[in-house]
C-alpha positions in Angstrom: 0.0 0.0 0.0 1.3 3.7 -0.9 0.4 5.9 1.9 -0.2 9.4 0.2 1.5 12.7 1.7 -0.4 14.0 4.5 0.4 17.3 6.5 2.6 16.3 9.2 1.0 18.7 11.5 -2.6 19.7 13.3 -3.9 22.6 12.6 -4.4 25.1 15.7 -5.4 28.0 14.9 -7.8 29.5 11.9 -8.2 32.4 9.9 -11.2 33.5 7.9 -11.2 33.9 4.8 -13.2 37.2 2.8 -15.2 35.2 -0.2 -14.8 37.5 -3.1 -16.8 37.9 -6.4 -15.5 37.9 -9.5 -17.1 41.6 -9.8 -15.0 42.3 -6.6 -12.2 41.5 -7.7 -12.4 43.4 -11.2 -13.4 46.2 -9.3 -10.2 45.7 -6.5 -7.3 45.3 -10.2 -8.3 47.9 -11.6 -8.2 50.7 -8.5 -4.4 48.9 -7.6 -3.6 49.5 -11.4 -3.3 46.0 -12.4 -0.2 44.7 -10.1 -1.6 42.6 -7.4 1.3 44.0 -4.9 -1.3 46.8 -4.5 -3.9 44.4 -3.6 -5.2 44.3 -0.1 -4.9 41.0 1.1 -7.9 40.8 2.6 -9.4 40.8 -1.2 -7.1 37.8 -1.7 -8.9 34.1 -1.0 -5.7 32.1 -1.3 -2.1 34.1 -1.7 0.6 32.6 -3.6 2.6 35.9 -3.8 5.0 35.0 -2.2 6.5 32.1 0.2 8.7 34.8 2.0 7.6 35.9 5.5 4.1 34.1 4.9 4.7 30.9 6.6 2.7 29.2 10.2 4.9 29.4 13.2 5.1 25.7 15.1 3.8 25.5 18.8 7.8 25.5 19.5 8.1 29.2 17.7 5.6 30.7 19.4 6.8 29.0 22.7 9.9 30.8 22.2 8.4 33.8 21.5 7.3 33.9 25.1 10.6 33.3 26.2 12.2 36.0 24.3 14.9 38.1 25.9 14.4 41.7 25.0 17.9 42.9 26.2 19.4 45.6 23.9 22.9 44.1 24.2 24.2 40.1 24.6 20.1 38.8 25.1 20.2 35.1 25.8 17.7 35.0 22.7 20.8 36.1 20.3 22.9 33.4 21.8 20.4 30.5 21.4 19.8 32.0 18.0 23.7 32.1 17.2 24.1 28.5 18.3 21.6 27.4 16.0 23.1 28.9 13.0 26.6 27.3 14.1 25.2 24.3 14.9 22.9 24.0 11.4 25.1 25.7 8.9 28.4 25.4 10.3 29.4 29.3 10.7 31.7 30.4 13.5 30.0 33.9 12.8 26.5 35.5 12.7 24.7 39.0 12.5 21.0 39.2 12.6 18.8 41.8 10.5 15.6 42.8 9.6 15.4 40.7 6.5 17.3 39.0 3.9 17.6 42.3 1.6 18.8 44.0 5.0 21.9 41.1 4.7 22.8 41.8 1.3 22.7 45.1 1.7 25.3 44.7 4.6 27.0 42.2 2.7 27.1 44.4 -0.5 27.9 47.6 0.6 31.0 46.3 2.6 32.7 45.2 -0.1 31.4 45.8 -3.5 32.5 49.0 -5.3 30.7 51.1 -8.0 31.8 49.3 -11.5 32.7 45.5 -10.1 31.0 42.2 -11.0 29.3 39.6 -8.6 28.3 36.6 -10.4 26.3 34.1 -9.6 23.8 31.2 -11.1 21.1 33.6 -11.0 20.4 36.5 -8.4 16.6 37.0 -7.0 15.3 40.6 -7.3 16.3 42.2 -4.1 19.9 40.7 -4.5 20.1 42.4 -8.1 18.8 45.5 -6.5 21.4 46.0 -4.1 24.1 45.4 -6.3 22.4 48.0 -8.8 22.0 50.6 -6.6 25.8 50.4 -5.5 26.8 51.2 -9.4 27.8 46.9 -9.6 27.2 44.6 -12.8 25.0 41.7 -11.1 25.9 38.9 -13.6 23.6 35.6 -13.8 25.4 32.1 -15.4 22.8 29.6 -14.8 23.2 26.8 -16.9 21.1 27.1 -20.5 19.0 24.2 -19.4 17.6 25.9 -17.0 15.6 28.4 -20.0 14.1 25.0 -21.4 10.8 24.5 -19.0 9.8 21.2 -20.5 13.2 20.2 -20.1 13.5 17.3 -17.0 17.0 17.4 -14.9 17.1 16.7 -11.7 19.2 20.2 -10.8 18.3 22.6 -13.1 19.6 25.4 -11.0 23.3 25.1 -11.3 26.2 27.4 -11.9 27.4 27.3 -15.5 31.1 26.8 -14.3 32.7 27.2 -17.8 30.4 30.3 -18.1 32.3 31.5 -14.5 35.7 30.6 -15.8 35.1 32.7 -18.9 33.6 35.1 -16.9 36.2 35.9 -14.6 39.0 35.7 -16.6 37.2 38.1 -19.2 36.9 40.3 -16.3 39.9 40.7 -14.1 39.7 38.4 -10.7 40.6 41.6 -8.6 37.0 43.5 -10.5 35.2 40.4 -8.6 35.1 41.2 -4.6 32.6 38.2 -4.2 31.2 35.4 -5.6 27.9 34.1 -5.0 25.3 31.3 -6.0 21.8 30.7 -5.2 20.5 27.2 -3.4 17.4 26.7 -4.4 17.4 29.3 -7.6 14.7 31.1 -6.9 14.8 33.2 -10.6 15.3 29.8 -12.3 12.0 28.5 -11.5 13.1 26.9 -7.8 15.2 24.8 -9.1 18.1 23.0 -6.7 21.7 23.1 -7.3 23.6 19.5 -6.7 26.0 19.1 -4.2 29.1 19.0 -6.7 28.2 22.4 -8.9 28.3 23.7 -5.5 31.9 22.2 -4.4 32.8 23.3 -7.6 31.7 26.5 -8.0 33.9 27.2 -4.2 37.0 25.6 -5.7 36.8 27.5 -9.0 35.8 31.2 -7.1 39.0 29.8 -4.5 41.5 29.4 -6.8 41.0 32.9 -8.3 40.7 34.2 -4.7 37.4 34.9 -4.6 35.4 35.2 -1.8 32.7 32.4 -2.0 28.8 33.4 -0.4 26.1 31.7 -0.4 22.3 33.1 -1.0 21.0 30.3 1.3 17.5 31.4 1.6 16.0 28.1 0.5 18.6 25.6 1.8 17.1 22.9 3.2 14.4 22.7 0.3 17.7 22.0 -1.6 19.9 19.8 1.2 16.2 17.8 0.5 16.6 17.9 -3.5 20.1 16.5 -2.9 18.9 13.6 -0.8 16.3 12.3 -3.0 18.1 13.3 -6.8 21.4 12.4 -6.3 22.0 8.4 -5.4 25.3 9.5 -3.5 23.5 11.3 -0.6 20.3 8.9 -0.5 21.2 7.8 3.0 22.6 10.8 4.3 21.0 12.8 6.8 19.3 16.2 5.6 21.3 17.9 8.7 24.6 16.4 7.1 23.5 17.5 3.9 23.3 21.0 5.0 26.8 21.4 7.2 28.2 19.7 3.7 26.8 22.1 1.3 27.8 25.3 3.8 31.6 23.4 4.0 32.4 25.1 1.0 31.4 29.1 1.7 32.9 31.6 3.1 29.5 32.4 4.5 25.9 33.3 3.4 23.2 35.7 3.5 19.6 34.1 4.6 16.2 35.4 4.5 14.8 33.4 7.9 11.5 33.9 6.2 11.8 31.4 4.1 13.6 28.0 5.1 13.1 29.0 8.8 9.8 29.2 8.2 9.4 32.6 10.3 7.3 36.2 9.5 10.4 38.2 9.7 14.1 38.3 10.0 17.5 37.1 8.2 21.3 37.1 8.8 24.5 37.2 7.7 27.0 34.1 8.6 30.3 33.6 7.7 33.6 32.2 9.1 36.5 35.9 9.0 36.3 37.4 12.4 37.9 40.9 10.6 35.0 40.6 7.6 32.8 40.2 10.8 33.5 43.2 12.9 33.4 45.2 9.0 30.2 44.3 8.7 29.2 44.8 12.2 30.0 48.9 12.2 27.7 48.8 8.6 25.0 47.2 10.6 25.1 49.3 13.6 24.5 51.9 11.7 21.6 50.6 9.9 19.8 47.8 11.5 20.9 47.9 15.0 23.4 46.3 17.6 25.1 43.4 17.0 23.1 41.3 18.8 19.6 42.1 17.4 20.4 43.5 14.3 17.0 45.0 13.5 14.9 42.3 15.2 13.1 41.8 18.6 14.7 38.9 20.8 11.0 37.3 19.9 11.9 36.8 16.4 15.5 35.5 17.2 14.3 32.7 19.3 11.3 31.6 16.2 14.5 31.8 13.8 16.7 29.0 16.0 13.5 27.3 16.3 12.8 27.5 12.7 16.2 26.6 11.5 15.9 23.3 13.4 12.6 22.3 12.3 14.1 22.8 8.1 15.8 19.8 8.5 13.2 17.6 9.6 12.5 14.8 6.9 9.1 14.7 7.8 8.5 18.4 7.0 10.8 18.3 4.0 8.7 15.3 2.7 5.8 16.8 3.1 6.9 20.1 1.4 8.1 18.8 -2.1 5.0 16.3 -2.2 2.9 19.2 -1.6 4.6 21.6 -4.3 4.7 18.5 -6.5 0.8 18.0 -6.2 0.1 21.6 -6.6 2.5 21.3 -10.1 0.5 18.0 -11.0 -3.3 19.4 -11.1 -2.1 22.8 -12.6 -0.9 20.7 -15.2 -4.0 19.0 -16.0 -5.8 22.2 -15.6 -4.1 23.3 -19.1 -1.1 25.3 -17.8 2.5 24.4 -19.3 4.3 23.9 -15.7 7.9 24.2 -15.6 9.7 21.1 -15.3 10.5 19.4 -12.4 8.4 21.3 -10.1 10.9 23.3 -7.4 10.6 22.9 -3.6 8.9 26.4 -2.6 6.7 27.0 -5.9 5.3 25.8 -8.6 6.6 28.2 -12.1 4.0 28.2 -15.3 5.5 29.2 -18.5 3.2 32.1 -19.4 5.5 32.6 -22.3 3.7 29.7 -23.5 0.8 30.0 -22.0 -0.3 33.3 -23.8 1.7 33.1 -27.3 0.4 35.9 -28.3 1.7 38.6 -25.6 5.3 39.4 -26.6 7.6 39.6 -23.3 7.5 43.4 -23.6 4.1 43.5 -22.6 4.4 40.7 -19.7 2.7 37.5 -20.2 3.1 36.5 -16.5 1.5 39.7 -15.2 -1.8 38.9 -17.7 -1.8 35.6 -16.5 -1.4 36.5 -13.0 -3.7 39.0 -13.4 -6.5 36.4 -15.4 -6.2 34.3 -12.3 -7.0 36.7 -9.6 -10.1 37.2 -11.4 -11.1 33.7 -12.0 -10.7 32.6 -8.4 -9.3 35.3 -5.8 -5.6 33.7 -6.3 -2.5 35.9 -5.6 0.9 34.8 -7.7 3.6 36.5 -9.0 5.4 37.6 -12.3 9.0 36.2 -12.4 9.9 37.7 -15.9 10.7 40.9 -17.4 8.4 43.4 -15.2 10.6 42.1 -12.2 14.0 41.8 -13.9 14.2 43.9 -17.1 17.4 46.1 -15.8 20.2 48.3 -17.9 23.3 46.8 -17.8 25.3 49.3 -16.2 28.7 48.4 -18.2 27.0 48.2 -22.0 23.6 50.4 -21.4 21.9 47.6 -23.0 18.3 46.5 -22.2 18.4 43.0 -20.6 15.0 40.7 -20.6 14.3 37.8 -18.2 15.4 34.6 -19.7 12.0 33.5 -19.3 8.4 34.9 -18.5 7.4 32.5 -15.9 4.5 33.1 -13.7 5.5 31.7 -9.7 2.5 30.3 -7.8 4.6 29.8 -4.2 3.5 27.8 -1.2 3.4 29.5 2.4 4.9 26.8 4.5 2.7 25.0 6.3 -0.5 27.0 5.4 -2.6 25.2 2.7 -4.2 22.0 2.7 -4.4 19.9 -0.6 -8.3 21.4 -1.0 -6.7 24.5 -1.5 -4.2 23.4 -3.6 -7.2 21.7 -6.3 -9.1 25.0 -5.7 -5.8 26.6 -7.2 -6.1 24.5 -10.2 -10.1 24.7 -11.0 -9.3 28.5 -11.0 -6.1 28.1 -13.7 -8.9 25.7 -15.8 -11.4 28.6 -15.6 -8.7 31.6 -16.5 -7.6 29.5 -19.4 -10.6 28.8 -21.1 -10.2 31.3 -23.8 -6.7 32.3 -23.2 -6.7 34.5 -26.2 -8.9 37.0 -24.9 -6.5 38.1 -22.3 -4.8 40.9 -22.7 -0.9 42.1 -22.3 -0.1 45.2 -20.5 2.2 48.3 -20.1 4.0 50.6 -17.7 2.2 53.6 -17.1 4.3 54.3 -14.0 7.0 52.6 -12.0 10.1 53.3 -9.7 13.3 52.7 -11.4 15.0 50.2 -9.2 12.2 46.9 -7.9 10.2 48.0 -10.4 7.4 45.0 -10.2 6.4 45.9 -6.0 5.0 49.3 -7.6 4.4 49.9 -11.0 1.3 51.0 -12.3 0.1 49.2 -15.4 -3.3 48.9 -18.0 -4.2 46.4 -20.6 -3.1 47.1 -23.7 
């Protein structure tokens, strides 16, 4: 007998839903000028916008909530939060902040210059962002597979590493102050990286002396990836996995709203005690002491919490069967799902989808936006509305490799009813796909363009 996935949890605690029309919810797009950032969620009946910050806290977080230590400087609460992070990823060396933007920015603005080049296998919006706004060339060398969505490999994610080596000779090893690479890559559709791009991504960054970090937002979503892709690691423990995988960085940045599955906070780890006590007078200045970092000693003790319950197989399990299912039914509701389905999300080509809107008028937006009306369902565009960006080096235009459309999973939030409600709403939005409409900019900020612009149908 196969036992299907089930939800390795009770519930607890509710929260009711506002049922919307379809009336409703015209009348709600069209007063936030078609971007459903400007949605109030409370017009929203099941939110895929994002998995970041949107999770359910465990009986243990909110325990620990209680028992947070509130002390300006040295709380116990940073301490318990600080041996988790050593004890998980293997990092002699930890700052809090606010948010995982907050550590790049940290990060970035220590020890990029106007003019460098960070590459990586593909940087998320707010990562790009920061290195924009400091005057850096973000540079993104996933491998080309990765821009094929039918196209099944098991990690889809991974650094190009003749790509890198071109790249950094081309460039000038001492023009690169730090290498990165994301784990699970978030811009490439969730997918993971294996555990030897990543070894060999750190030795080729090494032997040019560069500085290796890791965007670890999703990391145990990947250490899981590794377990059940790669024969090699099929016995290993998910917790080895992970102290494996962080063996070959000098450090990371983290959103904690993600993998540890809390509302707010991130961090910066790393193993220099001088890079440490650089980025510490940056942070003081911005986020807070050293031992809060921008967050209450609440949050600190739901982060060691959450760190800890990542690595559970049980949860892990239950997480990719869940994104899986949700990737299944959208399937055979019509919708041409990027393949394999990711860890945090399930990505829809809506390059495909909608053949007839050309990228400059954003198929994922339409499509996102044809969904919300169907059914009250929040996603997001991961194509050229988020990432179209000026190089800062040539001036040229750059366009997302893909117009995907990312319907991502709250941790721990929806049951598999809501996951086949998802899918009868895709069926109903894709009935006559040619009647929806592309769109264009009528206003927008010039750097994170996508969490404000205002747009109308073309």
């Amino acid at each position: 007998m196969t036992i299907p996935f089930i939800e390795p949890f009770r519930i607890k605690v509710v929260e009711k839903v506002k049922m919307t029309t379809r009336e409703e919810r015209q009348a709600a797009l069209e007063k936030a000028h078609y971007n459903l950032f400007n949605i109030p969620g409370e017009d929203v009946i099941i939110d895929l916008l994002t998995d970041s910050g949107t999770n359910a806290m465990s009986d243990e977080q909110w325990a620990g909530i209680m028992r947070g230590d509130e002390s300006y400087a040295g709380a116990k609460s940073y301490f318990r939060f600080e041996q988790a992070v050593q004890e998980i990823m293997g990092f002699e060396y930890v700052l809090p902040t606010h948010q995982g933007r907050a550590a790049e920015g940290m990060l970035f603005s220590t020890l990029v210059k106007a003019g460098q080049s960070v590459p990586n296998n593909r940087h998320f919006d707010t990562t790009q962002a920061n290195l924009l706004v400091l005057g850096a060339n973000p540079v993104d060398l996933t491998i080309d597979e990765a821009e094929d969505s039918s196209l099944e490999l098991p990690f889809k994610g991974n650094m190009d590493l003749g790509k890198l080596k071109n790249f950094i000779e081309a460039t000038d090893p001492e023009n690169i102050p730090i290498g990165m690479i994301t784990i699970t890559n978030n811009s490439a559709a969730g997918q993971p990286v294996s555990m030897d791009n990543i070894r060999q991504t750190s030795e080729l960054y090494h032997s040019y002396g560069i500085p290796f970090f890791v965007d670890a937002c999703r990391f145990s979503e990947n250490a899981w990836f590794i377990k059940i892709r790669d024969p090699k690691y099929a016995d290993v423990p998910v917790s080895e996995i992970v102290l494996e995988m962080f063996s070959y960085a000098d450090g990371c940045t983290m959103s904690a709203k993600k993998d540890a599955i809390v509302n707010i906070g991130g961090f910066i780890a790393f193993r220099d005690a001088a890079l440490k006590q650089k980025i510490a007078q940056n942070l003081i200045v911005h986020e807070g002491f050293l031992t809060y970092g921008g967050l209450a000693g609440r949050d600190l003790e739901a982060i060691a919490i959450g760190l800890r319950d990542a690595v559970d197989e049980d949860y892990l399990n239950y997480r990719e069967s869940h994104t899986r299912y949700l990737g299944k039914v959208l399937q055979e509701a019509g919708l041409p799902v990027y393949q394999p389905t990711g860890g945090h999300a399930v990505y829809v080509d809506a390059g495909k989808a909608l053949p007839h809107i050309p990228a400059k008028q954003f198929p994922g937006v339409a499509l996102s936006n044809a969904l919300y009306l169907a059914g009250g369902v929040r996603t997001t565009e991961i194509g050229s509305l988020m990432f179209e960006h000026t190089d800062p080096q040539t001036g040229e235009s750059i366009m997302a490799p893909l117009e995907l459309l990312r319907f991502a999973i709250p941790r721990r939030v929806y049951t598999r009813s809501h996951l086949d409600y998802i899918a009868e709403a895709a069926a109903e939005s894709m009935k006559a796909p040619e009647l929806i409409r592309g769109l264009r900019v009528t206003w927008a900020p010039e750097v994170l363009r996508h969490f404000m612009a205002q747009l109308e149908e073309v």
